[in-house]
N, C-alpha and C positions, 0 to 999 in steps of 0.2 A: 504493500500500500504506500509505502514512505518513497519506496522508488518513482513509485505511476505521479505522484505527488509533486515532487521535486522536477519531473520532467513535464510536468504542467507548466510549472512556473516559469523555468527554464524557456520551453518553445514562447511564453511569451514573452519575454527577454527578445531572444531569436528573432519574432518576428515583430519588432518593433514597428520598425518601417510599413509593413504591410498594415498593420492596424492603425496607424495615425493614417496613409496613403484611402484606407476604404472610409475611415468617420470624415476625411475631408472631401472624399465623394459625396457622400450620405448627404452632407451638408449642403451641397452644389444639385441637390435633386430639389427642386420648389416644389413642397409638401404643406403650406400655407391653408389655414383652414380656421375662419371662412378664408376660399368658395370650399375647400375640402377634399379635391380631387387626389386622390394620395394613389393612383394608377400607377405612376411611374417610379415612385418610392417602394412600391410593393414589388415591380417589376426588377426593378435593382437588388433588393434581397431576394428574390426567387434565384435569380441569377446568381448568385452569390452561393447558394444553399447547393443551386446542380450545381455546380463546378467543383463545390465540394464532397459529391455524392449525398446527397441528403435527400431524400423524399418529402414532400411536404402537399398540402394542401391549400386551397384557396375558398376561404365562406366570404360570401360577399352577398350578405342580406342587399344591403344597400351598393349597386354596379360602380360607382367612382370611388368606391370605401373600402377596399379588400381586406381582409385579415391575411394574416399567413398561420396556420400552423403546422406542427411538426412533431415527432415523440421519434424517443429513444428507447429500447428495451433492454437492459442490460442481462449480463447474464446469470443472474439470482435473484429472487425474490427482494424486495427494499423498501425505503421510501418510496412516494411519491411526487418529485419537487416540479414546479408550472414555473416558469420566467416568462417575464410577463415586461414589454416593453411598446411602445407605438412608432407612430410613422409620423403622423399630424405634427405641425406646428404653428404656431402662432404668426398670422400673420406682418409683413414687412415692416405696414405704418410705410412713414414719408421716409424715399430713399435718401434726401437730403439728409438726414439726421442722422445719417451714418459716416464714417470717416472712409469707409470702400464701400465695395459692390456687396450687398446683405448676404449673396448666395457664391459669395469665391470659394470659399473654402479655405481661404489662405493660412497659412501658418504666421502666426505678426507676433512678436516677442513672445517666441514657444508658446504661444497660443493657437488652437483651430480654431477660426474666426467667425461666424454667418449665423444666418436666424434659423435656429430650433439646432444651435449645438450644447446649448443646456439642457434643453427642456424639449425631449428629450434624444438626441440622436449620440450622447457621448452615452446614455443608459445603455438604449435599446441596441448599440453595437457593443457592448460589453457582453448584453444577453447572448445577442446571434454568435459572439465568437465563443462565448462560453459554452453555448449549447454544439457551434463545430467542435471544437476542443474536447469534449467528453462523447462526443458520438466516434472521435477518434480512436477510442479507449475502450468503445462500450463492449466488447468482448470483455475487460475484467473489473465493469460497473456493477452495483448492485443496484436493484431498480429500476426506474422510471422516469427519465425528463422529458417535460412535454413544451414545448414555445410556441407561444403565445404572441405575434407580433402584427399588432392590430390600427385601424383607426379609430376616427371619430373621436378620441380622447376630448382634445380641445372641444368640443361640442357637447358630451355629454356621455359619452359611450354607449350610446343606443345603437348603433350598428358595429360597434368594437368588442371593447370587453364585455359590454352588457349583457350584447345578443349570443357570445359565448356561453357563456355563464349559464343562463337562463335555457339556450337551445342543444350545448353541447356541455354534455355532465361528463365528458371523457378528458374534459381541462379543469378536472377543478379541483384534483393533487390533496395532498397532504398538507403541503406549504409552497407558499409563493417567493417568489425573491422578484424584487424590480429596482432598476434602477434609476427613477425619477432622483433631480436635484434634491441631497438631504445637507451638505457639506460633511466632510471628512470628520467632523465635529459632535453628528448627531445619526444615530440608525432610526428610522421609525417604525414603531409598531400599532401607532393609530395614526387617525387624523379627522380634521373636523369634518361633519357634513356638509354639502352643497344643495341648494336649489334656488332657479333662478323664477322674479314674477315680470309680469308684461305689463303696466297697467294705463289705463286710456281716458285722457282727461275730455270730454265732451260739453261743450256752450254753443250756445248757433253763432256765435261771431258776429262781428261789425264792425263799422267804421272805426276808427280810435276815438274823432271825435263824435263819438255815443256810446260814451259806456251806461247808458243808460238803459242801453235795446239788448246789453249782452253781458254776464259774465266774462274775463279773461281765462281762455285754458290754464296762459301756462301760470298766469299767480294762483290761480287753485293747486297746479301742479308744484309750485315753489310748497305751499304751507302745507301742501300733501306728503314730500318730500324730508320737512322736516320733522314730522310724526313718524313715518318709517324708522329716520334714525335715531328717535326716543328707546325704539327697537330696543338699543342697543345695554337699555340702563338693565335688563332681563338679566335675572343669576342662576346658572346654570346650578345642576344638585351634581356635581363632581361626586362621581365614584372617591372612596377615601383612599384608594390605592394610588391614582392618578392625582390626589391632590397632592398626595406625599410628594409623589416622585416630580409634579412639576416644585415644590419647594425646597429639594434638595439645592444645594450651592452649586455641584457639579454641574446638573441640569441647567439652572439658572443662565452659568458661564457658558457652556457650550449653545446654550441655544440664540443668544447674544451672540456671541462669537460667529457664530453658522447664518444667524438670518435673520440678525440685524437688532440692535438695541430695540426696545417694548416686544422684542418676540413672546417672553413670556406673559406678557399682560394680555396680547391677542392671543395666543393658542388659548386661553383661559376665558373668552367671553365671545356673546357673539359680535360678528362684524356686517354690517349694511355698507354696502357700495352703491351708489345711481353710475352705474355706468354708459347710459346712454340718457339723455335729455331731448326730448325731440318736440316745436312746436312751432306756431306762426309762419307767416308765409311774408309779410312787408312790414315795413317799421310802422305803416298809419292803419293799419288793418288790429282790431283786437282778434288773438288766435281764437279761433274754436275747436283746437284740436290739439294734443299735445299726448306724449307718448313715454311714459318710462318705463325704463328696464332695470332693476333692481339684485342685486346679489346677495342670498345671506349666507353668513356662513355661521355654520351651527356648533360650540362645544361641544365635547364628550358630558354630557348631563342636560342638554337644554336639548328636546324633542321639534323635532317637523311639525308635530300636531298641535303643539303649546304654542310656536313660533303664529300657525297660520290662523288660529283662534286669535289672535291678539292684531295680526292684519284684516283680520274680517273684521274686528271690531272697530280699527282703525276707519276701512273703507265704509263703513252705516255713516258714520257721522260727515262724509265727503258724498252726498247722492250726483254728483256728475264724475265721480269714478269708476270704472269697470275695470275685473280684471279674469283672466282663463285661468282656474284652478290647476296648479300643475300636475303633470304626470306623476307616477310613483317616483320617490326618491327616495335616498338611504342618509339615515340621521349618521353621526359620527360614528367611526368605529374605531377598535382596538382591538389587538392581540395581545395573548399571553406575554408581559415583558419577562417571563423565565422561559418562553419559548427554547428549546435547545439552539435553535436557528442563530438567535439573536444574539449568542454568545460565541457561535460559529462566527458570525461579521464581526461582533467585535476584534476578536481572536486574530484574524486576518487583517480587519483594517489596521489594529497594532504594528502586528509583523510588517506591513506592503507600506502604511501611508506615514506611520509614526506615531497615530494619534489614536487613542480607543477611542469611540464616539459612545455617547451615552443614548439610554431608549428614551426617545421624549414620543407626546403626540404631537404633532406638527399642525401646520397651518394651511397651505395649499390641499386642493383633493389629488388624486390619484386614484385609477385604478384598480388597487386593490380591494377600495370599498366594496367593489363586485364578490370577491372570495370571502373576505371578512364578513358578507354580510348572509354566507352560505354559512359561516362559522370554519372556515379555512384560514388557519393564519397565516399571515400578509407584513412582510418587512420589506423597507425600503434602505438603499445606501446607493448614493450618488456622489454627483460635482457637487461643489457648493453653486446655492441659487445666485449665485451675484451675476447681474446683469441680463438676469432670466426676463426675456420678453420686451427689453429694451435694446434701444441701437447699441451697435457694435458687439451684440451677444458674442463672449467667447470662452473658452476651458483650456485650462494651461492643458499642454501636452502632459507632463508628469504627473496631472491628477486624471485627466483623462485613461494613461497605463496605470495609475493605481484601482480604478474603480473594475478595470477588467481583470486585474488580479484579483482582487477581494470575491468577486461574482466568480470567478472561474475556481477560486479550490475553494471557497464557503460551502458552492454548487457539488462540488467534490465531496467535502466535510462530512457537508448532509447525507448523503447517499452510502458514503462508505462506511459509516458510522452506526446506521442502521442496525 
């Protein structure tokens, strides 16, 4: 075992070149989403997989959205493990505001440079070589790895991970590993919930000069706006295990450290964003029409159902607002933090990066919430978020080869260890 081990490690040593050479491809595929068309991203890891002899599959609920996946058998009985990464990424925004071209791929002060190489294309090629890397071995694997590499993320995962989950019970393992943006700093084993509202300010409109013929849409939408984020004074019923562990000192420091001073104040309550504001048509015209779109994000102890009773009650008292009750969503989740997994990342990230990362629940969604919400635990260990979704996104090279270390014998750990 100690040999197959060390010459894991090794080949990725070896092939340095080759692995920063394909994540700056990855990055040079426009996978921007919206509009979402991740065809060509999917097409590129297909390629990737033959060339390596790998068999895989294509589910594509949705035709511009493909998934890929794949499984390994190894030869004994074992785990289970799913790696679990996407294609999508966040749209350009103005190419102005970048110092080059969003989609070079370039390497600029040991950095790979372009939009969706945080978030996540340094992850999701750590998956894919990790899952080549042990199908390379898998005559003396124990177990099962199955990959998972999907869209739609950015959107919501209803034709990704979602539609997996839900249509295909042969991905949904033992335990997950992914590699969304955690920094080197922190591993995750929860994170809060997600769900977005739409909501629609309606007055018949008029002149400006008559406001006397018409309410304004959008000052209904302004005082509407600032109710929502009253939202925010809600106190979640934290589980006492997760209050501990976000109060320890270590936690405190690494999550500062990782994603940014008040990280801990936000992973601990909810947050409201208006990220879209939409109204009026002339400066002399009063709107009658105005349109927000809303983000919450929910604590681990603060429910979907508590959240959306308190915006009902919010909208009775505003009668010119409507809004489309959303789809199913998943309130926050968490895994086991004595997971064996989780002690496997740490274990590695030590060894590879320098730093153990401590288990917090974290702030962005991912993913995983899919498995977690089957009751599959679900850890995340990445690049750090810095400059996630903003110009000039990029990932030093040396954290970049640490995250594919960590995923590739963690991936190992689990399996052999069985």
């Amino acid at each position: 075992m100690r040999e197959a081990r060390d010459a894991l490690s090794r080949r990725i040593d070896v092939e340095r070149e080759r692995l920063v050479q394909f994540f700056q491809d990855f990055v040079r595929v426009d996978t921007s989403n919206p509009p979402g068309d991740t065809r060509a991203g999917a097409a590129f890891i297909g390629r990737f997989l033959e060339a390596n002899g790998i068999a895989h599959r294509v589910v594509a609920p949705q035709e511009t959205m493909p998934n890929i996946v794949a499984s390994i058998e190894g030869a004994s009985p074992g785990r289970h493990l799913v790696l679990n990464g996407h294609i999508d990424v966040f749209p350009i925004g103005d190419p102005g505001r970048w110092s080059r071209d969003p989609l070079c791929g370039d390497v600029v002060d040991d950095c790979v440079f372009g939009r969706g190489s945080v978030d996540m294309k340094c992850g999701t090629t750590a998956s894919l070589f990790a899952f080549a890397y042990l199908h390379a071995i898998r005559d003396r694997l124990k177990g099962r790895v199955t990959l998972t590499i999907v869209s739609d993320e950015e959107t919501g995962g209803r034709w990704g991970s979602g539609y997996l989950v839900k249509n295909h019970p042969e991905v949904l393992g033992d335990c997950v590993l992914n590699g969304e943006p955690s920094s080197r700093y922190t591993v995750r084993f929860g994170e809060k919930g997600i769900f977005w509202l739409r909501f629609r300010v309606k007055t018949p409109g008029a002149h400006a000069a008559y406001p006397h013929l018409s309410a304004s849409a959008t000052r209904i939408a302004a005082r509407f706006v600032l109710e929502l984020e009253k939202l925010e004074e809600l106190r979640p019923e934290t589980p006492p295990a997760i209050a501990r562990m976000l109060a320890r000192a270590d936690v405190h420091e690494a999550m500062e450290r990782g994603l940014g001073r008040g990280a801990v104040e936000t992973a601990g309550r909810l947050c409201v964003n208006i990220g879209v504001l939409q109204g009026g048509v002339k400066v002399n015209m009063l709107p009658g029409d105005c349109v927000i779109e809303a983000d919450f994000r929910l604590p681990v102890g603060l429910s979907r159902a508590r959240v959306l009773e308190e915006i009902r009650a919010i909208v009775s008292r505003f009668p010119e607002v409507t809004f489309d009750e959303p789809p199913d969503t998943i309130d926050a989740t968490a895994s086991d933090p004595d997971h064996p997994m989780l002690k496997i990342i740490q274990d590695n990230a030590e060894a590879f990066a320098g730093v153990r990362p401590v288990p917090v629940v974290t702030l962005g969604g991912t993913d995983c919430r899919f498995w977690r919400a089957k009751g599959v635990p679900a850890f995340v260990y990445g690049c750090l978020p810095d400059r996630m979704g903003a110009p000039d996104e990029r990932v030093p090279v040396a954290e970049f080869l640490d995250v594919v270390r960590v995923h590739t014998l963690s991936a190992y750990d689990f399996l052999m260890r069985a």
